[in-house]
C-alpha positions, 0 to 999 in steps of 0.5 A: 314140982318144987319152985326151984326146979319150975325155975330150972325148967323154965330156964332151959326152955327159954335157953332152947328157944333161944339158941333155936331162933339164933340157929334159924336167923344164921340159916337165913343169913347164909341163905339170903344175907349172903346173897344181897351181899353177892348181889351188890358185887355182881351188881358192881363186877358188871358195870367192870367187865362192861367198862373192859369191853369199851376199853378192849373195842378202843384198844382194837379200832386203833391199832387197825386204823393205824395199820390201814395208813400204814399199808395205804403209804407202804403202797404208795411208796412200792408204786414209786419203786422202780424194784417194786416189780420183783414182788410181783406173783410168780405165774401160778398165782402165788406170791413168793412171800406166802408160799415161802411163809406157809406152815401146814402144821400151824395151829387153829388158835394161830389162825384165829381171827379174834384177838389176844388178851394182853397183859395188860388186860389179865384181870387180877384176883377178884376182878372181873374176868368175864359173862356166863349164861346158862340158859336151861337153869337160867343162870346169867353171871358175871365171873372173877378171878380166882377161887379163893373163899373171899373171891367165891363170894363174890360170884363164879370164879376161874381156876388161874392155873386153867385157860380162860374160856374159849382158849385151847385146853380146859377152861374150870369155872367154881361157884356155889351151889346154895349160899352167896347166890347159890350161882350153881345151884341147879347145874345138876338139873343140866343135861346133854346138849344144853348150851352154856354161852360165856363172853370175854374180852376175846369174843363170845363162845358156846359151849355144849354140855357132855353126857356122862354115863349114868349106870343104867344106859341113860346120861346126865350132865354132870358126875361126882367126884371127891374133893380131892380129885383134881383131874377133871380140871386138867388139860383133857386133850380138846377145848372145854369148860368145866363147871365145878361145886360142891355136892351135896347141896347144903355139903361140902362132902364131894364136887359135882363136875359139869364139862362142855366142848367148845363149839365155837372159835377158838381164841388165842391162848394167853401170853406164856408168861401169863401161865406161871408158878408165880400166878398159882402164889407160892404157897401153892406151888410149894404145896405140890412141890411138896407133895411130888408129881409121882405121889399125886398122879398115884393118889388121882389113878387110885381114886380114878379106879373107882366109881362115881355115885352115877357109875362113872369112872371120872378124871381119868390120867392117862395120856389121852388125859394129858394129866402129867408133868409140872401140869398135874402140879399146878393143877393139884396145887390150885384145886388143894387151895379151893379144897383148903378155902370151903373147908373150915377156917380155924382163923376165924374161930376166935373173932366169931367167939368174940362177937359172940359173947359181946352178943350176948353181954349186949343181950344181958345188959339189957335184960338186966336194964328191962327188969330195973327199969321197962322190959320193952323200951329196954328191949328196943333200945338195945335192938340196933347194937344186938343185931350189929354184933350178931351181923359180925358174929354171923360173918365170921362163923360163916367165913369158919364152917365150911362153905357150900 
């Protein structure tokens, strides 16, 4: 063998264990670097959600003080009233108030005795909005607001155009299953009967896991679906939460759906003007606008034709589904942006270029200053800078694949 052709070798084999110890150290960061980073936030959006719970429990006790003085004089005034007694029962026992008042059609959340979020009290994108614990895979959880790839990195977050856990409908929670703490990553391990337990500014509420045919007459705790369908977070007619990742692990290909009935209280929905186009953003809405409610609910009853990988015939849209109207819309219009939001992210190509090659400049600079000069002192020189530039080239070639 020629001296040329060992020097060709022994280059290419020095290139190829390069390249396979910078394929492993990015495969560590996404497993592990990214979890310290969620950490920290979990770390952080708990000590939030607690101070929004002592600031709720304060909002609470004063309005009720204020309105026991405020009965205790209404009393007083009414014993001093000589026409006071025109309000007396009438011999049946019940006042003329509450039989006039009474409403047999009156809902369960109306009835409620827990309280109704404010405006005040909607969190923001990113921000903490509520506790999950899940018991049977050990999973404890601060939960934000929005599924936005930024917002998912953060923990589990709540689909916006869905009610917050434990209102009426179908409450759908995202998270990841093997990168950023991997929050979900055993939600398939989850059968019927398992307990998922949520705490919000409104109380706290158990959810119970559904049993999902699995083909052969067994069940399990959750199903497939494809990206792409988004009926499984829609309004199913009952009170619900919806657990949504992606499958397989280590794959964004299709979504894994976990769904469980609400076994507690119900509260009070949110304000109306809390649920509206503008909550979804603009670009959303116009993406379902674009798309047409027909042409969607055509797309999800093709897809919904078909079998899951467990035999399961999921995201049904039929009016028991309650899949139809501006509702399909909004419900398209959010899932299309997390579907967006873990694919790639073409934005991000020529930051991870750049910090690539000043990477690799780094990396040659000192090989050059080794061989003139020390190899290790050169080496361990320049160690800090390489490492910072790779730190950056990871972030963005982890914000540019598709995230799991």
């Amino acid at each position: 063998m020629s001296t040329r052709t060992a020097s060709l070798l022994g280059g290419l084999g020095r290139t190829l264990i390069v390249t396979g110890v910078l394929v492993l150290a990015f495969a560590g960061f996404q497993l592990w670097g990214t979890s310290v980073a969620e950490a920290r936030a979990q770390s952080s959006l708990d000590s939030e959600f607690n101070q929004m719970l002592d600031n709720a429990q304060n909002i609470l006790e004063a309005p009720d003080a204020s309105d026991t003085r405020g009965q205790s004089e209404s009393a007083e005034s009414e014993s001093d009233d000589p026409t006071a007694a025109s309000a007396s029962p009438d011999p049946s026992g019940a006042t003329g108030s509450d039989s006039d008042n009474s409403n047999p059609g009156e809902s369960e959340t109306e009835q409620s005795s827990l309280p109704q979020l404010t405006e005040e009290q909607l969190p923001a994108e990113g921000a903490a909005a509520g506790k999950m614990h899940i018991p049977a895979i050990g999973v404890t959880k601060t939960f934000v607001e929005g599924v936005s790839r930024d917002v998912l990195r953060l923990g589990p977050g709540h689909y916006p155009s869905t009610p917050f856990p434990g209102q009426p409908g179908n409450a759908a929670i995202a998270g990841h299953r093997t990168t950023h703490g991997a929050p979900f990553f055993d939600i398939d391990k989850l059968v019927p009967g398992d307990e998922i337990l949520v705490e919000t500014l409104q109380g706290e509420f158990t959810y119970i896991v559904e049993g999902h045919d699995n083909g052969n007459g067994g069940q399990l705790g959750h199903f497939i679906v494809a990206p792409t369908n988004v009926g499984v977070i829609a309004d199913q007619g009952d009170n619900r939460i919806t657990l949504t990742a992606c499958h397989p692990k280590y794959s964004a290909q299709q979504r894994i759906i976990v769904t469980a009935i609400l076994a507690s209280e119900v509260a009070p929905a949110n304000p109306p003007s809390s649920f509206n186009e503008n909550q979804l953003g603009a670009d959303a809405v116009a993406d379902a606008d674009r798309l047409g409610v027909d042409e969607i609910e055509s797309q999800n009853s093709a897809e919904d034709d078909g079998e899951d990988d467990a035999g399961t015939n999921v995201g049904s849209n039929d009016s028991d589904g309650g899949v139809t109207g501006r509702e399909l819309a909004n419900t398209v219009a959010d899932s299309d942006g997390i579907t967006e939001s873990l694919g790639w992210q073409p934005e991000h190509a020529k930051p991870t270029a750049i910090w690539g090659a000043v990477t690799a400049l780094v990396a040659l600079f000192a090989w050059v200053v080794g061989r003139a000069w020390r190899r290790w002192p050169a080496y361990i020189v320049a160690s800090p800078a390489v490492l910072a530039s790779l730190f950056f080239c990871f972030s963005h070639l982890d914000k540019f694949i598709p995230a799991v």
